[in-house]
C-alpha positions as CSV (number, residue, x, y, z in Angstrom):
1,X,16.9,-17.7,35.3
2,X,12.9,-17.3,34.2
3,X,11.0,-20.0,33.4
4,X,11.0,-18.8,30.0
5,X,14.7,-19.0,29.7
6,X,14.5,-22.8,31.6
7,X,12.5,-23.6,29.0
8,X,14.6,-22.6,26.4
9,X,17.3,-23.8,27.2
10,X,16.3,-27.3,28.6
11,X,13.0,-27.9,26.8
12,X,9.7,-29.3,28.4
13,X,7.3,-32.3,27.9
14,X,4.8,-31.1,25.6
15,X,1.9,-31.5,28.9
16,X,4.1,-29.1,31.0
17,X,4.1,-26.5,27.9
18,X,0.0,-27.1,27.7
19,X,0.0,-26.7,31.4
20,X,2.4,-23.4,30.9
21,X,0.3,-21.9,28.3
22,X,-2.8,-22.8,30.6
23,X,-1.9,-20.8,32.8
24,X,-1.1,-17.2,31.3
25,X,-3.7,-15.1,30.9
26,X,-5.1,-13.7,27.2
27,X,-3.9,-11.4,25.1
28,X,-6.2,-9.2,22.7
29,X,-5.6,-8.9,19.0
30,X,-5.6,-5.2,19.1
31,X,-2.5,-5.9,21.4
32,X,-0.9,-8.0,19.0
33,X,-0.7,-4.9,16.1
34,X,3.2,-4.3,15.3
35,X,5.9,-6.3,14.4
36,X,7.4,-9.5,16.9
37,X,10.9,-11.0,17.2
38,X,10.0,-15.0,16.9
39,X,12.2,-17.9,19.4
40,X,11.2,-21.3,19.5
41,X,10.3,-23.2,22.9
42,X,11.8,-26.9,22.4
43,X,9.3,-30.1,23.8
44,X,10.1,-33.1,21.8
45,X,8.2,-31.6,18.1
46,X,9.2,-32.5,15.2
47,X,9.8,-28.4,14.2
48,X,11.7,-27.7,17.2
49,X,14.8,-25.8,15.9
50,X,14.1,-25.5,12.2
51,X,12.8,-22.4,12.3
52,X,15.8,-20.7,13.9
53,X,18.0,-23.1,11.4
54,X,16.2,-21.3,8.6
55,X,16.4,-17.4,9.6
56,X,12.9,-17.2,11.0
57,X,12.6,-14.0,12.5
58,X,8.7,-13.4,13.7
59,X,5.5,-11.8,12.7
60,X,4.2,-8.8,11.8
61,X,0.3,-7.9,12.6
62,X,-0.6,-4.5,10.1
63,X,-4.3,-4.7,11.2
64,X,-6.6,-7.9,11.7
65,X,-6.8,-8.6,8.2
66,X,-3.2,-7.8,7.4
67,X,-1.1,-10.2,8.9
68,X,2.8,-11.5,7.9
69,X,2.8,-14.8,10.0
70,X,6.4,-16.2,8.8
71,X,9.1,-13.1,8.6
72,X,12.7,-14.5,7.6
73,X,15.6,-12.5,7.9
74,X,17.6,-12.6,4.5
75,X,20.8,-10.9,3.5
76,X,20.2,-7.8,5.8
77,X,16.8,-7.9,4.8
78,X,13.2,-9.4,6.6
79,X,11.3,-10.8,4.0
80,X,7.6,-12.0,4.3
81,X,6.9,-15.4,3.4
82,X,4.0,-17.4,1.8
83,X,3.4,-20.0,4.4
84,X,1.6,-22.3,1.6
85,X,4.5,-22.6,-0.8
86,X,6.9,-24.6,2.2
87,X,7.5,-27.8,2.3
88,X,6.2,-28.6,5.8
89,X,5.2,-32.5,4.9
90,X,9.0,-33.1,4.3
91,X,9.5,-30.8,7.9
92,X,6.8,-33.0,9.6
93,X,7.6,-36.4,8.1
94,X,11.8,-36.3,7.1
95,X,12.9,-33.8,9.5
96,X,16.2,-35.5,9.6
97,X,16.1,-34.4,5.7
98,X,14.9,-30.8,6.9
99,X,17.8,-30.3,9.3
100,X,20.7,-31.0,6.6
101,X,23.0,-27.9,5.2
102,X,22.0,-28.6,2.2
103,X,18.4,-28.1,3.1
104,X,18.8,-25.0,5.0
105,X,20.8,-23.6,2.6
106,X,18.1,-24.5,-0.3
107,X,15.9,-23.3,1.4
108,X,18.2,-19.5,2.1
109,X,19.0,-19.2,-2.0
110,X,15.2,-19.6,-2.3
111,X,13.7,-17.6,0.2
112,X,12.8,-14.8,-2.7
113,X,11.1,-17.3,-4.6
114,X,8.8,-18.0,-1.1
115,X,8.6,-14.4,-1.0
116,X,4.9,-12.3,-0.8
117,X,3.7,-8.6,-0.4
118,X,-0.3,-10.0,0.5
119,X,-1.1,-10.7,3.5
120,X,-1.1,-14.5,4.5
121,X,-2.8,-14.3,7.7
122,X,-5.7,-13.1,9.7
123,X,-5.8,-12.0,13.1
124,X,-9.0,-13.3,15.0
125,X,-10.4,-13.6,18.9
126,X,-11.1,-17.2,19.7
127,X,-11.8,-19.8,22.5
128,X,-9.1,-22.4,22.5
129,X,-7.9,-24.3,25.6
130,X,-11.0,-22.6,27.9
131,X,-10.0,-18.9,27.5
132,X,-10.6,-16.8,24.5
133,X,-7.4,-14.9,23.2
134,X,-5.6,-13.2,20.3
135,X,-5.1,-16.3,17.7
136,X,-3.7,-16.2,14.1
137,X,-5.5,-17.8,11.7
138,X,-3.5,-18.8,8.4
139,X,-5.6,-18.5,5.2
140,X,-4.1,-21.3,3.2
141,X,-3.1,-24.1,5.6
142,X,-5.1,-25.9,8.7
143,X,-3.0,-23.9,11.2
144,X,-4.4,-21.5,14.3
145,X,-1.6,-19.9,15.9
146,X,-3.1,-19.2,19.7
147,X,-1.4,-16.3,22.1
148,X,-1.4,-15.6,26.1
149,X,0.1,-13.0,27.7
150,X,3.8,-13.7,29.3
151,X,4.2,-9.9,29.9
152,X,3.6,-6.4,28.4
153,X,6.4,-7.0,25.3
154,X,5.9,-11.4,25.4
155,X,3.1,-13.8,24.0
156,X,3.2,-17.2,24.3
157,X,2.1,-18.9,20.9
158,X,1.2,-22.4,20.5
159,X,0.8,-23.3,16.5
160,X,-2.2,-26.1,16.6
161,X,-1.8,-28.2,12.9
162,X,-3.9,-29.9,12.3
163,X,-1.6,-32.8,11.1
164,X,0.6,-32.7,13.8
165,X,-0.9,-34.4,17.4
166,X,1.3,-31.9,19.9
167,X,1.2,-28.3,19.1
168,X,4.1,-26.5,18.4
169,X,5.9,-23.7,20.7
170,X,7.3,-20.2,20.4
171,X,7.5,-17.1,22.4
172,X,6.6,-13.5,20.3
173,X,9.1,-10.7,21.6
174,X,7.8,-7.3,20.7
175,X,10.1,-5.3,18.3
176,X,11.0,-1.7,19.0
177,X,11.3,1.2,16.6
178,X,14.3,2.7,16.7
């Protein structure tokens, strides 16, 4: 079993993902261009398992200025997602009111209401943690989704919120064509 899958499966203090994520080296945002299969990487957050609860299934990075940064999967379909229109003060504050069927499936009947065909998302080189790297910057909420390098088809992402205190975890699986 990888690390990865350790962590996965068993979770990790949010300091030992930090200290994870430390060490990986950077990615480049002309690396990230193409479509990525989203999993979440549990450590105590408040979000930890509502996004596979809710059919998230990645990202898709067109070009640097063209970026899908929530892709749900949705009766056969991957739909895009405007990241502004979610209710992520309820997910933060109630998640106990997130995590409920009733919620979830809400939230699944509505998902073409959330739906967009702009881009929500920009895709941006920065210094976070002492290394610059790939990030994703979200153009309507105080989010910066940072990347490093697991291998040549996995990133690391860590989502720093602003109104959260620990950042949030996921690993990026390249898709394939095909």
């Amino acid at each position: 079993m990888t690390w990865l899958s350790t962590w996965a499966a068993n979770g990790l203090s949010a300091d030992a993902a930090l200290e994870a994520f430390d060490g990986l080296p950077s990615v480049t945002a002309d690396e990230m261009i193409g479509a990525w299969r989203g999993s979440e990487l549990p450590t105590g957050h408040p979000l930890d398992g509502l996004l596979a609860r809710y059919g998230w299934r990645g990202k898709r990075f067109e070009s640097a200025e063209h970026v899908d940064p929530l892709l749900f999967d949705h009766r056969g379909k991957v739909i895009a997602v405007d990241p502004a229109r979610l209710p992520l003060g309820v997910a933060l504050t109630l998640p106990h009111l997130a995590r409920t069927d009733k919620a979830v499936e809400a939230f699944k009947a509505g998902l073409p209401l959330l739906r967009t065909r702009k881009p929500k998302a920009r895709l941006r080189s920065i210094q976070h943690r002492g290394l610059i790297s790939a990030a994703m910057v979200y153009d309507d909420l105080p989010i910066i989704d940072c990347f490093r390098r697991v291998d040549e088809t996995r990133v690391l992402g860590l989502m720093d919120f602003r109104r959260t205190p620990r950042p949030f975890f996921f690993l990026l699986t390249r898709e394939t064509l095909g």
